[in-house]
C-alpha positions in Angstrom: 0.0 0.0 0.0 1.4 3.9 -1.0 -0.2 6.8 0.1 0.6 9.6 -2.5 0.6 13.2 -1.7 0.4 15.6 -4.7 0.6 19.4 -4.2 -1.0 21.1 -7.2 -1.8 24.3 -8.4 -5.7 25.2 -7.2 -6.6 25.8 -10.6 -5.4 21.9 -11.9 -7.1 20.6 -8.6 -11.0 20.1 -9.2 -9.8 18.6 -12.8 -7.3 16.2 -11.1 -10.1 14.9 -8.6 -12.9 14.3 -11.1 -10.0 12.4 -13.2 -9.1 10.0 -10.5 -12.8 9.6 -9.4 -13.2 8.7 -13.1 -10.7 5.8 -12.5 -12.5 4.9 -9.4 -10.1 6.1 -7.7 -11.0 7.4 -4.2 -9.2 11.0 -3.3 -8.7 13.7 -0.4 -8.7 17.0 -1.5 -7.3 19.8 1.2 -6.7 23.5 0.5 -3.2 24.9 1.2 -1.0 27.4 0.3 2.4 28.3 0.1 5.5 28.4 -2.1 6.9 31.3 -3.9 4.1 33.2 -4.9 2.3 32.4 -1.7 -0.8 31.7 -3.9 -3.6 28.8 -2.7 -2.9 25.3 -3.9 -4.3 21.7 -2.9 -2.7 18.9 -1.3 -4.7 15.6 -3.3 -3.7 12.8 -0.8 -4.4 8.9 -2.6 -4.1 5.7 -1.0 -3.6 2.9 -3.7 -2.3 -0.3 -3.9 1.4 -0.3 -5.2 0.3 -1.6 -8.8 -1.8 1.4 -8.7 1.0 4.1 -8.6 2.3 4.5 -11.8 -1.4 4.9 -13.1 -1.8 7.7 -10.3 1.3 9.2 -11.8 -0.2 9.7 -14.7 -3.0 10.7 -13.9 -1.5 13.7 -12.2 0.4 14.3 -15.4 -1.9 14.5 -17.6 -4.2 17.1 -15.2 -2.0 19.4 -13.6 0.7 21.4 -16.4 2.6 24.3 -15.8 2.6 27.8 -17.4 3.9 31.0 -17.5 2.3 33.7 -15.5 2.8 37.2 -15.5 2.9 39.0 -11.7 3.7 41.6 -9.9 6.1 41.6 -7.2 5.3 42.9 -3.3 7.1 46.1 -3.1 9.8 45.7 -0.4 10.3 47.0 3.0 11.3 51.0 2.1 12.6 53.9 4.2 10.5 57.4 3.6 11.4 58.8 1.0 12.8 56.0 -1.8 11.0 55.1 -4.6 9.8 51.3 -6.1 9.1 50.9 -9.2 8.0 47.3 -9.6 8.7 45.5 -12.8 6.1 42.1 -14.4 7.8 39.2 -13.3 7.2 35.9 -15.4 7.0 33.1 -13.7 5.9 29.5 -13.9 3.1 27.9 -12.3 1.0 24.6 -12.0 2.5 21.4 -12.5 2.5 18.9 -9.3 5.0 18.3 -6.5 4.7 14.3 -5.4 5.3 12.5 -2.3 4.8 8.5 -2.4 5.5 6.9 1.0 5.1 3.1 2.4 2.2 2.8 4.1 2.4 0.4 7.3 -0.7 -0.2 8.2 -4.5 0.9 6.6 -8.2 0.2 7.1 -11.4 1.9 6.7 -13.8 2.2 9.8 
């Protein structure tokens, strides 16, 4: 048994559940944040049988992509006086971040 933990952008998350629902596949979506941007993401947390994994894997490939994003920075920390002038920043986004780990022990109450 594998528990998989994927962080994902919270845009790629509602398609990423339906997907693995489609598969019959049963998932735990939380809402989290974090990360450079400090934007909202979601932790999609699966327990499958090892077999299982790779089609997970893909799963999570095929939903969750990255892009290019244009923001703007946070002005930083200024004395009176200076001036900021804060420039677009491009930066990617999306794409998934995943944990698999052994699980010991499960069962469903």
């Amino acid at each position: 048994m594998k528990l998989i933990v994927a962080i994902v952008h919270n845009e790629d998350a509602g398609a990423l559940v339906n997907a693995l629902l489609e598969k019959d596949h049963r998932a735990t979506r939380l809402q989290s944040s974090g990360g450079f941007l400090k934007q909202s993401n979601a932790t999609v947390i699966v327990g499958v049988d090892e077999a299982h994994v790779e089609e997970i894997l893909g799963i999570i490939r095929e939903n969750c992509t990255s892009r290019t994003q244009v923001v703007n920075p946070m002005p930083p920390i200024m004395e009176p006086g200076e001036f900021f002038m804060p420039y677009p920043l491009e930066v990617e986004v999306g794409g998934a971040t995943v944990f698999v780990l052994p699980v010991e022990r499960f069962e469903r109450l």
